[in-house]
C-alpha positions in Angstrom: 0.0 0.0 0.0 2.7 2.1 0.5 4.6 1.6 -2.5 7.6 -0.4 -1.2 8.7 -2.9 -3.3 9.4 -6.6 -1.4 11.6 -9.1 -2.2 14.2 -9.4 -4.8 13.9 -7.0 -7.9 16.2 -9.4 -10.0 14.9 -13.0 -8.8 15.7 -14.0 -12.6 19.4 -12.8 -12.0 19.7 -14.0 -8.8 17.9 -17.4 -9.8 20.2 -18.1 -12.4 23.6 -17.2 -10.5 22.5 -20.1 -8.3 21.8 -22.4 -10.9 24.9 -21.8 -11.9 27.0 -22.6 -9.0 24.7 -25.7 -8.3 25.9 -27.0 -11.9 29.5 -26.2 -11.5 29.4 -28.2 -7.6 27.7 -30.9 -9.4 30.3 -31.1 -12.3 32.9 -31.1 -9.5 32.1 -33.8 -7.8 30.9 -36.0 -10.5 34.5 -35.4 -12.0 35.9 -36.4 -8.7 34.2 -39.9 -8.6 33.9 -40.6 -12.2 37.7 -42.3 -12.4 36.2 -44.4 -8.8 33.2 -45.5 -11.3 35.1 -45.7 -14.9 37.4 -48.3 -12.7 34.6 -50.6 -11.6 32.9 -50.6 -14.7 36.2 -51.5 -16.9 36.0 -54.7 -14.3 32.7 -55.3 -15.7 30.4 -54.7 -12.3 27.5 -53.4 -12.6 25.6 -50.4 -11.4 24.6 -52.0 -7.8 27.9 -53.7 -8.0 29.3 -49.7 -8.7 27.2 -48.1 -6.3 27.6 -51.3 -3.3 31.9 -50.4 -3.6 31.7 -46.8 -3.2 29.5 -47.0 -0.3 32.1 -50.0 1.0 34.9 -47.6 0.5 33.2 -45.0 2.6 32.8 -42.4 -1.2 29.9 -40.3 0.7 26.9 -38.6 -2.4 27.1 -35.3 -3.4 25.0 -34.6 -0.2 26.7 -36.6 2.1 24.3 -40.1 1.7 24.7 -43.5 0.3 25.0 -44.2 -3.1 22.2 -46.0 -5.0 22.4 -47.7 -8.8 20.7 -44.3 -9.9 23.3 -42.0 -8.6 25.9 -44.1 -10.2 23.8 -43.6 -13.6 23.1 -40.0 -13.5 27.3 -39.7 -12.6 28.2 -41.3 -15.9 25.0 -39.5 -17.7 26.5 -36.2 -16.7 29.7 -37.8 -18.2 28.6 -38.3 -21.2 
């Protein structure tokens, strides 16, 4: 009513600066344990197989959990 304006007057900036640094942590750490996967793939295991090592060799997510076949395929998605 009184002609403030609220919030962020360049969310689109600010959303995409985020974004950004979101990508470039997730192409960090995927280029961290991508030689980790690329190794237990060249012995022919699979993507349990993959994902069952990293979490025996105590390789924590991106986020800190336990890996899962589907983490192990979107590492080597991003990859490709």
């Amino acid at each position: 009513e009184r002609g403030t304006i609220l919030g962020n007057p360049q969310i689109a900036a600010a959303q995409a600066k985020g974004t950004a640094q979101t990508k470039a942590a997730a192409e960090a750490f995927a280029a961290k344990v991508l030689p980790l996967i690329r190794s237990a793939q060249a012995e022919g295991k699979s993507l349990r197989q993959i994902a069952a090592e990293l979490n025996a060799r105590g390789v924590a997510t991106a986020r800190g959990g336990i890996w899962a076949a589907t983490q192990v395929a979107d590492i080597l998605r991003r990859a490709a």
